[in-house]
C-alpha positions in Angstrom: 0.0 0.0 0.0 1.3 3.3 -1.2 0.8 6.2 1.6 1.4 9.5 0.1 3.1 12.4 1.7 1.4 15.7 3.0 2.8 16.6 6.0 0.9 18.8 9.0 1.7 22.6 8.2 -0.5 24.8 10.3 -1.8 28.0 9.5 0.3 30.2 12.0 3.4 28.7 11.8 5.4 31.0 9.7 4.7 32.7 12.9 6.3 30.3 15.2 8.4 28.3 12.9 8.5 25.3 14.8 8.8 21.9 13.7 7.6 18.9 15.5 9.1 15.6 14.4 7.6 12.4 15.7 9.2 9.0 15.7 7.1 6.9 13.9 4.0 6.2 12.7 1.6 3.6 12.9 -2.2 2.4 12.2 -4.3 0.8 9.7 -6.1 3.9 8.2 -7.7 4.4 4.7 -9.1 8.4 3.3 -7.8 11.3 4.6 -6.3 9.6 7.6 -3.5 8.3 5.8 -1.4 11.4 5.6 -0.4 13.8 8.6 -2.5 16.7 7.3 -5.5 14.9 7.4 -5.4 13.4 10.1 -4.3 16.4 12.2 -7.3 18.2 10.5 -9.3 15.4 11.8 -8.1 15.6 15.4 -8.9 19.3 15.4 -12.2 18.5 14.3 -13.1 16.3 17.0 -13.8 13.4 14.4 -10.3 11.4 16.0 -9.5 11.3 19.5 -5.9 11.2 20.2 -4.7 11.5 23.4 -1.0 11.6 22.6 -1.8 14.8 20.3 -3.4 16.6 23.4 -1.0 15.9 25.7 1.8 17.5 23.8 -0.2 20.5 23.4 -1.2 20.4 27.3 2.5 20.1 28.0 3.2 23.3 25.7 0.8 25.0 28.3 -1.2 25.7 25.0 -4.4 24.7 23.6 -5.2 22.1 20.9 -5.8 24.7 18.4 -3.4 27.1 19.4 -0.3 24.5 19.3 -1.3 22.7 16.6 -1.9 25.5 14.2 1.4 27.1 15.3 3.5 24.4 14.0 4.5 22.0 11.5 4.4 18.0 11.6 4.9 14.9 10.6 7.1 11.6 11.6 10.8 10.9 11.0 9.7 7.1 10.1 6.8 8.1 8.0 5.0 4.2 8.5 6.1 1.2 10.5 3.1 -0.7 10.6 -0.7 -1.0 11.5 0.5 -1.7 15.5 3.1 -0.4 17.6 4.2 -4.1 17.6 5.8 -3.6 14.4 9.3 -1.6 15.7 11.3 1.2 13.3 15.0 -0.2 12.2 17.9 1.2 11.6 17.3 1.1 8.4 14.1 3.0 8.6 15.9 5.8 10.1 18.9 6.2 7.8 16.2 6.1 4.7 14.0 9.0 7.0 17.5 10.8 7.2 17.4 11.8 3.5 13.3 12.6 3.4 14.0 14.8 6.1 17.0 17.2 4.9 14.6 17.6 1.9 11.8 19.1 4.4 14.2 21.0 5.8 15.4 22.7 3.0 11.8 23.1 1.1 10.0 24.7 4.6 13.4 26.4 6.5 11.6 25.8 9.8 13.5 28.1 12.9 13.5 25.4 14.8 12.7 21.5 15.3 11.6 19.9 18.4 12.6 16.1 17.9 10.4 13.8 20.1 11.8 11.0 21.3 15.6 10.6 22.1 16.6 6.6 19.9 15.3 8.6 16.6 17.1 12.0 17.8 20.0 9.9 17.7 19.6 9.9 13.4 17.3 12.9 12.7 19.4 15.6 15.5 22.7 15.5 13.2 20.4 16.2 10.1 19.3 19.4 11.4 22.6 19.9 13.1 24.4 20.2 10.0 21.5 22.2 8.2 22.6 24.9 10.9 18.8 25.1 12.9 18.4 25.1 16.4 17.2 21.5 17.5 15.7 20.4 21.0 15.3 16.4 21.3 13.4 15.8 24.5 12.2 12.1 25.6 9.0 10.9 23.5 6.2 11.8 25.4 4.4 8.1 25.7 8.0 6.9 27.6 7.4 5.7 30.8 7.7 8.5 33.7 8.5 11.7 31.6 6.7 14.4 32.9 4.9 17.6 31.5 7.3 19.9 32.6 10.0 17.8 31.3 8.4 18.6 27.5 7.6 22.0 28.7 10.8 23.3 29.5 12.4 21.6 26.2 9.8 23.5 24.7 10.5 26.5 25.8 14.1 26.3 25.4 14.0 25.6 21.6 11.6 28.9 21.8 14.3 30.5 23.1 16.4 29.5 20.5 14.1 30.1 17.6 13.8 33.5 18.7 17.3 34.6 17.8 17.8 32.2 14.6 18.4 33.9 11.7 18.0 31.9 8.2 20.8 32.3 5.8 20.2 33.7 2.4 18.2 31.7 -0.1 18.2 31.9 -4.2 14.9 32.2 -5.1 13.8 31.6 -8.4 13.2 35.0 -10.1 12.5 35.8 -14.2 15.7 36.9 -16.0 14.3 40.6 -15.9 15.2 40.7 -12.1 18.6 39.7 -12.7 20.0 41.9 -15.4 23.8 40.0 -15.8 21.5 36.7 -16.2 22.3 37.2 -20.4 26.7 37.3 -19.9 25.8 33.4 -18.8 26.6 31.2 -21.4 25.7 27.9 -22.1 28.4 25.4 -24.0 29.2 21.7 -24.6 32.4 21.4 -22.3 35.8 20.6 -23.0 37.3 17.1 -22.2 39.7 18.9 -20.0 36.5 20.2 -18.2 34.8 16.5 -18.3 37.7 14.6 -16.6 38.6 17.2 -14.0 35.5 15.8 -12.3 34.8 19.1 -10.8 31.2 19.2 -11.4 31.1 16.0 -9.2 33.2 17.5 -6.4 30.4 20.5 -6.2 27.6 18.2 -6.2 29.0 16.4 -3.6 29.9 19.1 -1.0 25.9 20.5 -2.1 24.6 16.4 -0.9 27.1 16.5 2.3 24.6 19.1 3.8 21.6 16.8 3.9 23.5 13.4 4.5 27.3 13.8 5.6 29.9 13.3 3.6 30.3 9.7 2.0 32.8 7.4 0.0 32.7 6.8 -3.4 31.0 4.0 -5.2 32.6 0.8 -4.6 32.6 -2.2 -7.8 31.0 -5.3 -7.4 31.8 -7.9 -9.9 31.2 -11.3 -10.1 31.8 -13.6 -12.7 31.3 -17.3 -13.6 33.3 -19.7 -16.1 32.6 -23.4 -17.0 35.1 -26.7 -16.4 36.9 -25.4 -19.4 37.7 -21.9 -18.1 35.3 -20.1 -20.5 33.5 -16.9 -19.6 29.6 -18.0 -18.9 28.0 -15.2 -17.4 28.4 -12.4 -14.6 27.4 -9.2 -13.1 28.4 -5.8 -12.8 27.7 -3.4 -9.7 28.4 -1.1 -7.5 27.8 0.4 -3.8 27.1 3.6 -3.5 25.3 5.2 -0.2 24.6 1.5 1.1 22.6 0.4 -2.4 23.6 -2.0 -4.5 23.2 -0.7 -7.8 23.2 -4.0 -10.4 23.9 -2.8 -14.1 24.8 -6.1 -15.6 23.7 -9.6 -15.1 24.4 -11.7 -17.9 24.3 -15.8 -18.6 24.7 -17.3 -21.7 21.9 -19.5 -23.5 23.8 -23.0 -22.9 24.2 -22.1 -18.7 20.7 -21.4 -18.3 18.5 -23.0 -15.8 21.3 -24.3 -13.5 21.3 -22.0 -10.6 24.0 -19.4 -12.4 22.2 -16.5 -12.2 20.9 -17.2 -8.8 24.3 -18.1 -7.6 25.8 -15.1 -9.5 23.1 -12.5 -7.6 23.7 -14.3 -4.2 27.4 -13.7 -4.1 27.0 -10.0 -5.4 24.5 -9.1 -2.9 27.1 -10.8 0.0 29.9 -8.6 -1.1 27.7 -5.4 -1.4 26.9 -6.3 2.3 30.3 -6.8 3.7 30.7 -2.8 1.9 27.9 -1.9 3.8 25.0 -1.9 1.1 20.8 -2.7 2.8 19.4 -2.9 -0.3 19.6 -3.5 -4.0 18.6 -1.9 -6.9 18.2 -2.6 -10.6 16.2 -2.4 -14.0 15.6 -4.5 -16.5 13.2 -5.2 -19.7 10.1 -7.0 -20.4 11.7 -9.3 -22.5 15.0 -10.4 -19.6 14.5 -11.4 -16.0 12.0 -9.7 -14.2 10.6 -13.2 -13.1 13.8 -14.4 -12.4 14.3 -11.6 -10.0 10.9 -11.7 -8.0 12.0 -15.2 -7.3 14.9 -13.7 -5.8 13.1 -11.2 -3.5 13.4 -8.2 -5.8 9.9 -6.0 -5.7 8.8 -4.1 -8.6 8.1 -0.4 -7.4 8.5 1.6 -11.0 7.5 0.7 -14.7 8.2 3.3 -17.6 5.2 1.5 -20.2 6.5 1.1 -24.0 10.2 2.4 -23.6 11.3 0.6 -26.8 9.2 -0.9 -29.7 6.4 -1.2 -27.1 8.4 -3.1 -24.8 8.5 -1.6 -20.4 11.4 -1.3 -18.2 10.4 -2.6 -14.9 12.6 -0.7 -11.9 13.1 -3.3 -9.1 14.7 -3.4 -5.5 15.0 -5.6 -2.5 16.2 -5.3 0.9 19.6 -7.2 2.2 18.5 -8.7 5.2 22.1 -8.9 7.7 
């Protein structure tokens, strides 16, 4: 089930400017209950009772409508499962890392009050690094926090949102508001320019702001040969920010149905592991393997209908259990 993202923006916050992040969420909901926005809306309405909700805003010394209408919302772990049962992973918060930076960056909150101290752990150093001030404070169903406890981290990243000033932004304008816009010019580059890799280097120092710096992709090939020492198939890869990216898997006709592929996949998937990789990526056609790889665990989550002579590319993943 697909659970599309509108996030809890209330009507005075560019007033107060705070963000509330959650942990996670969980329930079993269909219509306008799905996303944060309606179901806030609901709340407000007196159509879903939530006692969690109300206590925040009790603990804020504030009423429903006042708190809630101040700030924005939504979850760091946008859904876990129908019951609190189901737990967020580790790999549920590094995936909410990158979701986040981008709320961040689209809404430039003045500050975020991060509830619950196991997810501050991953979503604190997010907003750390995009230079807002950040109070984590104990989530508030944990056993034996107080009201004052949330109160007075409340009021401390108050204090602090008070005295944060945003850095510039580049908004989009029309050329006629930038008069030098026309000196720009736009040219196929040199192969000097190409191999200098310097357009990389910028991109990467933009991504460090939203997810820490990183390494560079690491290869993952794997090939097979029969008794005679002749190339029979393989597969080409790479890890880059923990995903296993497969370009290439190949077997030839006369190898076919005898485990090679399987055995081929299997080993690739080990090694991106042991380079840190939790899940797997990869594309392929209508007419190649996309049977092949659902019977390997692979998910289809993207199809681009007709991309050649009426023929789909079907965009696959899978995540590498430890």
């Amino acid at each position: 089930m697909t659970f599309p993202e509108k996030i809890w923006k209330g009507d005075a916050f560019a007033s107060r400017g705070i963000f509330v992040l959650g942990e996670s969420w969980y329930g079993d909901y269909s219509d306008e209950l799905v996303t944060d926005d309606g179901y806030i809306r609901a709340y407000l309405a007196g159509r879903v009772v939530d006692a969690l909700y109300t206590r925040i805003a009790n603990a804020c010394q504030l009423s429903r409508q006042d708190f809630w209408h101040g700030v924005m919302f939504t979850n760091f772990v946008q859904r876990v499962g129908a019951t609190r049962d189901f737990r967020p992973t580790r790999g549920h918060y590094d995936a909410a890392r990158v979701r986040l930076a981008q709320l961040l960056n689209e809404h430039q909150p003045r500050g975020v009050w991060i509830l619950g101290v196991g997810q501050g752990e991953y979503s604190a150093p997010v907003v750390e690094r995009a230079g807002i001030p950040v109070e984590v404070t104990a989530h508030p169903t944990s056993y034996g926090v107080k009201n004052s406890t949330l109160h007075a981290s409340w009021n401390a990243l108050l204090d602090k949102a008070r005295t944060y000033r945003a850095p510039a932004q580049n908004f989009e304008r029309s050329a006629a508001d930038f008069p030098l816009m026309n000196n720009f010019e736009i040219y196929t580059p040199t192969a000097e320019e190409v191999h200098s890799g310097e357009l990389g280097r910028r991109m990467r120092q933009f991504n460090y702001r939203f997810v820490g710096e990183y390494g560079q992709a690491q290869p993952v090939w794997v090939s097979a040969k029969d008794q005679g020492g002749a190339l029979v198939g393989g597969l080409r890869g790479f890890v880059f920010l923990q995903w296993l990216n497969v370009e290439l898997l190949f077997v030839d006709d006369a190898a076919r149905h005898q485990g090679v592929g399987r055995r081929l996949l299997a080993m690739a998937e080990q090694k991106a592991r042991e380079l840190g990789a939790r899940n797997a990526t990869l594309n392929t056609f209508e007419w190649q393997a996309r049977a092949f790889y659902l019977k390997q665990g692979y998910e289809e989550f993207g199809r681009i209908d007709d991309y050649i002579q009426g023929f789909y590319m079907a965009y696959m993943k899978k995540a590498l259990e430890p």
